[in-house]
MOPAC internal coordinates of N, CA, C and O (Angstrom, degrees):
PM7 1SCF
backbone

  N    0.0000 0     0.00 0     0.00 0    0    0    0
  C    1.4381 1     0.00 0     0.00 0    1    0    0
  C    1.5268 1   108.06 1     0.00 0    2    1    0
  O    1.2310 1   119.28 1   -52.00 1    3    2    1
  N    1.1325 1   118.98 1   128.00 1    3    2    1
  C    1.7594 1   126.50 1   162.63 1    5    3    2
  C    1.5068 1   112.62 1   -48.32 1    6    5    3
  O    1.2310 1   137.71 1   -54.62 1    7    6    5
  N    1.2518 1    83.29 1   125.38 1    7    6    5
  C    2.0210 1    90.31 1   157.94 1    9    7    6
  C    1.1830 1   116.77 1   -81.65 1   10    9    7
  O    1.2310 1   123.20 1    -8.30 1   11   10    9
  N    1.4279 1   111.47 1   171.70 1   11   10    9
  C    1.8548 1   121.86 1   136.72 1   13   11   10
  C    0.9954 1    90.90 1  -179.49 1   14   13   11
  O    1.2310 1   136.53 1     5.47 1   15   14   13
  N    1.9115 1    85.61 1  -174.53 1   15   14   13
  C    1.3632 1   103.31 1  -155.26 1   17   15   14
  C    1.3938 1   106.26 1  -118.31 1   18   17   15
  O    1.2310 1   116.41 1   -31.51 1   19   18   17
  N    1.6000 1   124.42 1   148.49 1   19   18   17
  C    1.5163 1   137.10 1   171.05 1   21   19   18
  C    1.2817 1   101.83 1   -98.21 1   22   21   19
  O    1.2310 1   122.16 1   -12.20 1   23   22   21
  N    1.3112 1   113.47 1   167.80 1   23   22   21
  C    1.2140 1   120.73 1   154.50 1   25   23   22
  C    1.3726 1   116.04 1  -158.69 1   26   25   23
  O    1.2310 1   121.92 1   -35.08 1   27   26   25
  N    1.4473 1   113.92 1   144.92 1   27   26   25
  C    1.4544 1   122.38 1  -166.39 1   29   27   26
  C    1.1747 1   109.35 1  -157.62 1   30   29   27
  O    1.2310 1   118.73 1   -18.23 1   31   30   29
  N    1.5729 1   120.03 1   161.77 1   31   30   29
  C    1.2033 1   139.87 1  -141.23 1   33   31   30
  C    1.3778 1   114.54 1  -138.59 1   34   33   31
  O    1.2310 1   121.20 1   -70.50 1   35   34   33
  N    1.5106 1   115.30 1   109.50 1   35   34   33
  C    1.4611 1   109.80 1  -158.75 1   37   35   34
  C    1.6238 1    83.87 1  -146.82 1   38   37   35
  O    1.2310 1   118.05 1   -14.98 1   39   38   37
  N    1.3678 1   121.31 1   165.02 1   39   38   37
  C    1.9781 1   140.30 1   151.35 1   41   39   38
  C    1.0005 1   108.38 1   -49.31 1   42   41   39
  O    1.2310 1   130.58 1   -65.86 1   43   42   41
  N    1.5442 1    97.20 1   114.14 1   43   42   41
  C    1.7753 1   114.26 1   170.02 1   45   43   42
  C    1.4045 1   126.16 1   -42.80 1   46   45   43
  O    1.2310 1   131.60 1   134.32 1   47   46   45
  N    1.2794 1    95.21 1   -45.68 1   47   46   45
  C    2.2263 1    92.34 1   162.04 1   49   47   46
  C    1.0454 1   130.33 1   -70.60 1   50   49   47
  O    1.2310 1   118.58 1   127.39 1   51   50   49
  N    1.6782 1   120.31 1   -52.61 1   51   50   49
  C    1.8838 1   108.09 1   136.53 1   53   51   50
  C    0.9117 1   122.97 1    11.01 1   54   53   51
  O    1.2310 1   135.72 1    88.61 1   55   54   53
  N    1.7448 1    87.18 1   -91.39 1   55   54   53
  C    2.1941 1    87.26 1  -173.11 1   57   55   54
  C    1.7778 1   114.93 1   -77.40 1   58   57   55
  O    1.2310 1   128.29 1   168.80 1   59   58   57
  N    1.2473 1   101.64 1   -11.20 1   59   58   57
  C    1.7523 1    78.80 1   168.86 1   61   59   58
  C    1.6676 1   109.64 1   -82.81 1   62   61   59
  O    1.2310 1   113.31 1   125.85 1   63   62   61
  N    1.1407 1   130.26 1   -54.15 1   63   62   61
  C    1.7773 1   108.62 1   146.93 1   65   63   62
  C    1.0768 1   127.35 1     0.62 1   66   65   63
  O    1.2310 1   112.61 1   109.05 1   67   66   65
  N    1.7294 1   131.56 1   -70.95 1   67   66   65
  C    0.7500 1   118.13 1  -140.42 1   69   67   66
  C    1.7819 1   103.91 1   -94.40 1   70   69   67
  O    1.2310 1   132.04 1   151.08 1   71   70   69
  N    1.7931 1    94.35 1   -28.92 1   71   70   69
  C    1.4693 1   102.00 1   168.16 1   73   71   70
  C    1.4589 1   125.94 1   -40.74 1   74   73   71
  O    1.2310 1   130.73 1   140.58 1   75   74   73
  N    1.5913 1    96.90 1   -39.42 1   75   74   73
  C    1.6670 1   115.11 1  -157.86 1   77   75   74
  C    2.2986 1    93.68 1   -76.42 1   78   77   75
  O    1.2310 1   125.99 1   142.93 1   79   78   77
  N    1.1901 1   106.09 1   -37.07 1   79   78   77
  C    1.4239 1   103.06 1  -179.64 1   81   79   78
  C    1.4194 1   114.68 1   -82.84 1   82   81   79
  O    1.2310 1   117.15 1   151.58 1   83   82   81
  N    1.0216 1   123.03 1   -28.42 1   83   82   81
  C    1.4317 1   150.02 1   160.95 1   85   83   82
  C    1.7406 1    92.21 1   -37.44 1   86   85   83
  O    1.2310 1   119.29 1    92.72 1   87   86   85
  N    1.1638 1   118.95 1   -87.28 1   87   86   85
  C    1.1897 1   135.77 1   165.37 1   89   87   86
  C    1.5717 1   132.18 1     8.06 1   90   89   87
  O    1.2310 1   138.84 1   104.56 1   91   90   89
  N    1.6797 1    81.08 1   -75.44 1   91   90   89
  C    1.1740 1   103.00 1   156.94 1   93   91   90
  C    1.1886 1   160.76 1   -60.85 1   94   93   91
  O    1.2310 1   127.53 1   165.86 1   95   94   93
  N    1.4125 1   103.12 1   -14.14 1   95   94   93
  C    1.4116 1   155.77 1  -147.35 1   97   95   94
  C    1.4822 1    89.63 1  -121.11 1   98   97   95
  O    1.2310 1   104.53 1   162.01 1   99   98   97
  N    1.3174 1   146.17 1   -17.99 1   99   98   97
  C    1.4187 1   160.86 1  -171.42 1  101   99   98
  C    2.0695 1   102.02 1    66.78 1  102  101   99
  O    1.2310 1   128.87 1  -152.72 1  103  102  101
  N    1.4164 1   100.51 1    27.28 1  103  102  101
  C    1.5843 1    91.48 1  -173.31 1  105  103  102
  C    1.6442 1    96.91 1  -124.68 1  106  105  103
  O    1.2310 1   132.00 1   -15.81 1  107  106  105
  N    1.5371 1    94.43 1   164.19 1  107  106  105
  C    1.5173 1    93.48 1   156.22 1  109  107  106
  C    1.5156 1   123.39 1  -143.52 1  110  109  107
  O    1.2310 1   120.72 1     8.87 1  111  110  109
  N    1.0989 1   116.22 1  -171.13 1  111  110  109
  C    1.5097 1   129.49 1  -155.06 1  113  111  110
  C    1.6233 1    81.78 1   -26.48 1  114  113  111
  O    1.2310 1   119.27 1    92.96 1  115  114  113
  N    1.5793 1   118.99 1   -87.04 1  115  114  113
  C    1.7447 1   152.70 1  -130.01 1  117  115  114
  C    2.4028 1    75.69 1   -62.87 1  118  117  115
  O    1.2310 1   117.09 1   135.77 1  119  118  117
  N    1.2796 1   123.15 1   -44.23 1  119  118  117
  C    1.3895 1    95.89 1  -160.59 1  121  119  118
  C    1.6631 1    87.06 1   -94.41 1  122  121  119
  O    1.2310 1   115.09 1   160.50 1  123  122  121
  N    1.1227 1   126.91 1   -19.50 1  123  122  121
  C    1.6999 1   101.78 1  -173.14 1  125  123  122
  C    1.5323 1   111.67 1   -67.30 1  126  125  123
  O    1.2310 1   124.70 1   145.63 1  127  126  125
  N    1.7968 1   108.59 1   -34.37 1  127  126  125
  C    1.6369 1    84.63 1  -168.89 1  129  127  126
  C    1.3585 1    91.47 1  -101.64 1  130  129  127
  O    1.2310 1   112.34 1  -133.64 1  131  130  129
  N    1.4536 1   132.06 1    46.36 1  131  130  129
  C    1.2450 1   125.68 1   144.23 1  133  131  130
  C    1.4417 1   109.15 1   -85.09 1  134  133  131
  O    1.2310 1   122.47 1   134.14 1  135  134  133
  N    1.4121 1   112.87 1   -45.86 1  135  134  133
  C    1.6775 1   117.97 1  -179.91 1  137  135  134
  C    1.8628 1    98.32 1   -62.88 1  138  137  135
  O    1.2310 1   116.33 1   118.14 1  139  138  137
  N    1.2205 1   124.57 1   -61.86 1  139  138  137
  C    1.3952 1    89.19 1   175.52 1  141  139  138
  C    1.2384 1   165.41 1   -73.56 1  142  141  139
  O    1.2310 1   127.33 1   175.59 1  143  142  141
  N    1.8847 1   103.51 1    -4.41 1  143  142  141
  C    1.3325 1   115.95 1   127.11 1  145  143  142
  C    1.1615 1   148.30 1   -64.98 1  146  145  143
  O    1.2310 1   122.22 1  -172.54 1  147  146  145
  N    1.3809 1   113.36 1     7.46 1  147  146  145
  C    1.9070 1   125.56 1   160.07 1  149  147  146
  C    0.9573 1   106.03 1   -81.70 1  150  149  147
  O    1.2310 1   116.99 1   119.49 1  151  150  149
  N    1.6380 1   123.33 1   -60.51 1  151  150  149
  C    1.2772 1   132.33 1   174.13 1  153  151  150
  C    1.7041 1   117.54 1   -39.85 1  154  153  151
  O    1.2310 1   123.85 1   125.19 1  155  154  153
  N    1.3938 1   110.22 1   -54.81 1  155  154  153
  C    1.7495 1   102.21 1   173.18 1  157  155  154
  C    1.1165 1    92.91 1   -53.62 1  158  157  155
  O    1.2310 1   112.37 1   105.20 1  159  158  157
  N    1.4268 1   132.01 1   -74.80 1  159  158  157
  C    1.7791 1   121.36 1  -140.49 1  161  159  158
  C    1.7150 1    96.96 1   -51.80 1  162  161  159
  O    1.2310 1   121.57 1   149.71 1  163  162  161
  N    1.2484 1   114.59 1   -30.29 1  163  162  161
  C    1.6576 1    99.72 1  -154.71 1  165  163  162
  C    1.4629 1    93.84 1   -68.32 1  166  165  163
  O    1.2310 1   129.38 1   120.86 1  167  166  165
  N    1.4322 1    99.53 1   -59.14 1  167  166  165
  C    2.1512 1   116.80 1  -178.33 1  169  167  166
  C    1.4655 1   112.12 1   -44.63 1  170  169  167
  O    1.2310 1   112.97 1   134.30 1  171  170  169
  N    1.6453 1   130.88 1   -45.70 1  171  170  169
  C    1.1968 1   123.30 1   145.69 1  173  171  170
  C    1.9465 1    77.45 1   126.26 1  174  173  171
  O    1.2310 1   125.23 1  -173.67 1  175  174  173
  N    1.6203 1   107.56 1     6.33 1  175  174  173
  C    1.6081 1    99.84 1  -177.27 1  177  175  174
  C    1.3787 1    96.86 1  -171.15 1  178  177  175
  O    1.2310 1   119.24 1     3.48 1  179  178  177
  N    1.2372 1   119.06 1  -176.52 1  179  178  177
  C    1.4213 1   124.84 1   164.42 1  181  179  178
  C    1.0623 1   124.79 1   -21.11 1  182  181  179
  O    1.2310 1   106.99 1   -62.94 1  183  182  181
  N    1.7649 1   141.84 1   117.06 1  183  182  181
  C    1.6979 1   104.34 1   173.69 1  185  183  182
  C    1.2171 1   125.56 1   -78.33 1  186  185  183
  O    1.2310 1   118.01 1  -157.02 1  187  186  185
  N    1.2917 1   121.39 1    22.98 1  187  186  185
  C    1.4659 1   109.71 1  -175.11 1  189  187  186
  C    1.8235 1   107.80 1  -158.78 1  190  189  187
  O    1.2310 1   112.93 1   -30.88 1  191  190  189
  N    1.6668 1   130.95 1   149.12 1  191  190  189
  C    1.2799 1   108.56 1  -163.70 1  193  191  190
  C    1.9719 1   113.58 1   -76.43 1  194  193  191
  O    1.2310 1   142.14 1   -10.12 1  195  194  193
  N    1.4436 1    74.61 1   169.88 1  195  194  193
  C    1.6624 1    80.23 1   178.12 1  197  195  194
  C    1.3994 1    91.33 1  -133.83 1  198  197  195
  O    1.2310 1   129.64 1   -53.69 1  199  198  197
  N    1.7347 1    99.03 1   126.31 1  199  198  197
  C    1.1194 1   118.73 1   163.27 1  201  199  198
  C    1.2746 1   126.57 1  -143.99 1  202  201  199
  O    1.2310 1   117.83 1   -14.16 1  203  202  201
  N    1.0395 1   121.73 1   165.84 1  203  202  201
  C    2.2261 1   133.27 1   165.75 1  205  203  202
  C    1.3640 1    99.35 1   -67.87 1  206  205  203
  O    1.2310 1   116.98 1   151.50 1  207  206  205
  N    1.2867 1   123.35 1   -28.50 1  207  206  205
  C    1.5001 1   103.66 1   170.81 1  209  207  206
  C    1.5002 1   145.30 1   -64.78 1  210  209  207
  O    1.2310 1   114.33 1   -52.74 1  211  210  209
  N    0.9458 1   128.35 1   127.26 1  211  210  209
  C    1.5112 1   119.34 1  -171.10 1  213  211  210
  C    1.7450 1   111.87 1  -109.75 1  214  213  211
  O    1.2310 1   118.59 1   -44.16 1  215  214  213
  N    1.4327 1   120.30 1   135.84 1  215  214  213
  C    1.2937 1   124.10 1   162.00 1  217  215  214
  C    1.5640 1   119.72 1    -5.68 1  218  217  215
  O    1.2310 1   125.92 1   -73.80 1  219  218  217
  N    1.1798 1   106.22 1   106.20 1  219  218  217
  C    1.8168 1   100.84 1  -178.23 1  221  219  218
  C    1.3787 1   100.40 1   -73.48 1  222  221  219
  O    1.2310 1    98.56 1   145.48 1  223  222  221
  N    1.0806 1   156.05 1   -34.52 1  223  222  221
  C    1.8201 1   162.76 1   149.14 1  225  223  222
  C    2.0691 1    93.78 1   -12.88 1  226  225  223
  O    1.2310 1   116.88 1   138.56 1  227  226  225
  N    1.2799 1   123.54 1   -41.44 1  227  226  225
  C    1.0186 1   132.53 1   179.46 1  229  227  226
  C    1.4960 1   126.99 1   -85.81 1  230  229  227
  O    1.2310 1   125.73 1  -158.67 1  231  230  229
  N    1.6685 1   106.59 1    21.33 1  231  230  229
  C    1.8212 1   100.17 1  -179.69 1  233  231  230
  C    1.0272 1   127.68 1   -89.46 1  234  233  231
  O    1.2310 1   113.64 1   -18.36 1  235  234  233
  N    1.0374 1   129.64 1   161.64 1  235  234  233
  C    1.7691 1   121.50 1  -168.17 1  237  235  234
  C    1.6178 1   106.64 1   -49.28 1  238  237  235
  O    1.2310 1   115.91 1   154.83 1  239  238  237
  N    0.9662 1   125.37 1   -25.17 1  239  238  237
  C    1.8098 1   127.98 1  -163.12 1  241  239  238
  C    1.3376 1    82.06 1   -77.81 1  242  241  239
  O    1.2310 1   105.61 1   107.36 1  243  242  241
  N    1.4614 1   144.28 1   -72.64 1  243  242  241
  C    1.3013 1   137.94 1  -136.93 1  245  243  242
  C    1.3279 1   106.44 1   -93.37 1  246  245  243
  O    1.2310 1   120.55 1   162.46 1  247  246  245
  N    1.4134 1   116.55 1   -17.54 1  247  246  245
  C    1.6693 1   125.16 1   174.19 1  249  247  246
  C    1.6744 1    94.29 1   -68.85 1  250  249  247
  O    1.2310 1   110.39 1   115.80 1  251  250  249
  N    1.2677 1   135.67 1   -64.20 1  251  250  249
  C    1.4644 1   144.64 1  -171.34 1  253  251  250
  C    1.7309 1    86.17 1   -59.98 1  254  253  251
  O    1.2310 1   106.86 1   112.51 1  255  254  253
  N    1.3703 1   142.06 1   -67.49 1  255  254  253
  C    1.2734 1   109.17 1  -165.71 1  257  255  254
  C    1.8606 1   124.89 1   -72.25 1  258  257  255
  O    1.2310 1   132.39 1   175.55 1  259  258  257
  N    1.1345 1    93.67 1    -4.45 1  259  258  257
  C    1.7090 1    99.64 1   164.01 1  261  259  258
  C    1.1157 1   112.08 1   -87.32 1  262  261  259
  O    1.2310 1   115.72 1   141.54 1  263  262  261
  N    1.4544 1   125.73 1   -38.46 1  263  262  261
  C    1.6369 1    93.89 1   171.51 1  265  263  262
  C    1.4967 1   128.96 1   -98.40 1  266  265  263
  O    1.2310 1   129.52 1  -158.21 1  267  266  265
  N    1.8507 1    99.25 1    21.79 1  267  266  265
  C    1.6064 1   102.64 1   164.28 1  269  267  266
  C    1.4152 1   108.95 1   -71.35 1  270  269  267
  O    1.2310 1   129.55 1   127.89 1  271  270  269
  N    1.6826 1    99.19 1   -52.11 1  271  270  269
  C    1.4835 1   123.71 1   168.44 1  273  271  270
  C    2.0234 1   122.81 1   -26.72 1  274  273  271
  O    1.2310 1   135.19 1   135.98 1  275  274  273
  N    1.4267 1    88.21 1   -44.02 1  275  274  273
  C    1.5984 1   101.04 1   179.62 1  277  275  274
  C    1.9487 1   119.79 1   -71.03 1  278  277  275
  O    1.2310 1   134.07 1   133.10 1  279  278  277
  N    1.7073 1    90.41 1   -46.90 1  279  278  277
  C    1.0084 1   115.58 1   178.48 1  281  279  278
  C    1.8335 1   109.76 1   -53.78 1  282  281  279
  O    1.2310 1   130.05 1   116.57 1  283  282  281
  N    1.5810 1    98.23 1   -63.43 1  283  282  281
  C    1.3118 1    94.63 1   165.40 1  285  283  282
  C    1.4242 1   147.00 1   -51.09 1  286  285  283
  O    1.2310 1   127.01 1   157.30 1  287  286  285
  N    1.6553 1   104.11 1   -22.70 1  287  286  285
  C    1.7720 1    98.27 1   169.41 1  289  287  286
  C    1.1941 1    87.26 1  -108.36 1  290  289  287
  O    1.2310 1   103.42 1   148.19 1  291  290  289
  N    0.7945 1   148.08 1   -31.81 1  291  290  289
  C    2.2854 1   107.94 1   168.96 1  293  291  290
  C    1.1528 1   117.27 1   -55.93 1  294  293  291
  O    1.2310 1   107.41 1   177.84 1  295  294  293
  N    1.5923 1   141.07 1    -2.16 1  295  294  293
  C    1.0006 1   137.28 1   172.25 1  297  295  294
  C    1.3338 1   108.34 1  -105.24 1  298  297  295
  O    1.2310 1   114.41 1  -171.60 1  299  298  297
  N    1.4826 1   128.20 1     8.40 1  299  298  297
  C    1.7197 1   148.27 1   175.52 1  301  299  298
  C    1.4803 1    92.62 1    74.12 1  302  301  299
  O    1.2310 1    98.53 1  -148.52 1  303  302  301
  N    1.0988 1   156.10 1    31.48 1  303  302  301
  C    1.3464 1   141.22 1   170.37 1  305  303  302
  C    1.3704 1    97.37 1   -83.50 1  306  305  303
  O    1.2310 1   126.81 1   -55.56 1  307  306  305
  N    1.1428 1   104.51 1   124.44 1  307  306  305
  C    1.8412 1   120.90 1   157.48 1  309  307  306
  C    1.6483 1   124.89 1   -47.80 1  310  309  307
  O    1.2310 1   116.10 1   -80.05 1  311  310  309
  N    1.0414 1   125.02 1    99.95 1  311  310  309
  C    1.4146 1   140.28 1  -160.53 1  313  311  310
  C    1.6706 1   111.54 1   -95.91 1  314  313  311
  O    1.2310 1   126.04 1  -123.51 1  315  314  313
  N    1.5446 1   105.99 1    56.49 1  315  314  313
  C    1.7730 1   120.75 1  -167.82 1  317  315  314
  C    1.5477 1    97.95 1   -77.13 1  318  317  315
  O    1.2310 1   113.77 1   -63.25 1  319  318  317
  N    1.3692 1   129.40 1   116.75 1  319  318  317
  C    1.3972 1   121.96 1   125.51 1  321  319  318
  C    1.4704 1   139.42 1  -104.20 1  322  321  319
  O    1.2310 1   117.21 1    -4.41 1  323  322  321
  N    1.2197 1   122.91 1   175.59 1  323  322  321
  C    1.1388 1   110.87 1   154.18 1  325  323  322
  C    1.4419 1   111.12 1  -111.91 1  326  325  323
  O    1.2310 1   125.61 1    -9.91 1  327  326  325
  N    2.1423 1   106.83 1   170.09 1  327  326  325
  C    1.5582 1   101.86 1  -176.56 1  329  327  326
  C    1.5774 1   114.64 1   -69.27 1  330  329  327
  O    1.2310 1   110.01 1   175.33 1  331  330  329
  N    0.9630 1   136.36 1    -4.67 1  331  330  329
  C    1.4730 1   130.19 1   143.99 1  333  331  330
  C    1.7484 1   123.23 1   -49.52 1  334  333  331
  O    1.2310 1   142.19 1   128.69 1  335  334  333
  N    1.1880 1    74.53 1   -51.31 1  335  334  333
  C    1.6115 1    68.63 1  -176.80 1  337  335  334
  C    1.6343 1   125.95 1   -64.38 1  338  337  335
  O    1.2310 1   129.58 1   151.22 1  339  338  337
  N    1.5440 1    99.14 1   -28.78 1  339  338  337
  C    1.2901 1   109.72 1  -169.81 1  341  339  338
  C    1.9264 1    94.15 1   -84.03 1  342  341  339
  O    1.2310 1   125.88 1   144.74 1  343  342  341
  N    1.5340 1   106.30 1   -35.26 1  343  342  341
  C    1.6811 1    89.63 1  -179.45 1  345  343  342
  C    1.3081 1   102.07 1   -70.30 1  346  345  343
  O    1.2310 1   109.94 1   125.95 1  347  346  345
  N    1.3246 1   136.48 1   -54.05 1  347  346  345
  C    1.8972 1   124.04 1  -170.12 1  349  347  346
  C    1.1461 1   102.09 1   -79.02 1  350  349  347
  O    1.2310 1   108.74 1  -144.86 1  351  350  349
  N    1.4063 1   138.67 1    35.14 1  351  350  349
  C    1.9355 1   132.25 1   131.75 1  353  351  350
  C    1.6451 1    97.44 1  -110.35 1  354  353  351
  O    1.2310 1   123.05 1  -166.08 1  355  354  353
  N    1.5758 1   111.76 1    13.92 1  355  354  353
  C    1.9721 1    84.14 1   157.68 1  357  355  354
  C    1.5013 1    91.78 1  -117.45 1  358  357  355
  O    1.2310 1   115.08 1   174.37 1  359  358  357
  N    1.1117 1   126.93 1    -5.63 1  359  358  357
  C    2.1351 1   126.48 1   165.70 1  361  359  358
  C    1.1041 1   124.99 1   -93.90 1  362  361  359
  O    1.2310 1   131.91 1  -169.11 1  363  362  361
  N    1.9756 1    94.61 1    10.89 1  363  362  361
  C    1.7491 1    86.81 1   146.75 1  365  363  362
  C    1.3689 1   123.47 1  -124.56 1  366  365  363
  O    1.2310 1   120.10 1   180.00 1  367  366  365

């Protein structure tokens, strides 16, 4: 099969990110976005959605109680709940 070459233009921390997980991943740049252009052609589109939505696990309420949470065991305070407690601080 013929090669060539693309080229594209993305943020230098981006791609060192993405290199660095890539990496890890035992791949790099040249085979990952080969796998995700297999993956479109096979899916017939993106493989995965794209949206404006973001992780609700990530809203400002639960971001502020994780880093009370954080705050509190670097300062050794014991961080006891119970599963009540932890379900009625995600029903509010």
């Amino acid at each position: 099969m013929a090669q060539t070459n693309i080229n594209i233009r993305m943020d230098e921390d981006l791609k060192k990110e993405a290199e660095s997980l890539f990496s890890e991943l035992g791949l790099n740049m040249t085979t990952a976005v080969n796998i995700f252009v297999r993956q479109s052609l096979r899916q017939g589109g993106i493989p995965f959605e794209i949206t404006t939505q973001t992780d609700p696990f990530y809203n400002p309420s639960n971001l502020k109680r994780l880093k009370q949470s954080i705050q509190q065991m670097e300062q050794g305070k014991i961080v006891a709940q119970t599963m009540n407690d932890l379900e009625h601080m995600a029903d509010e």
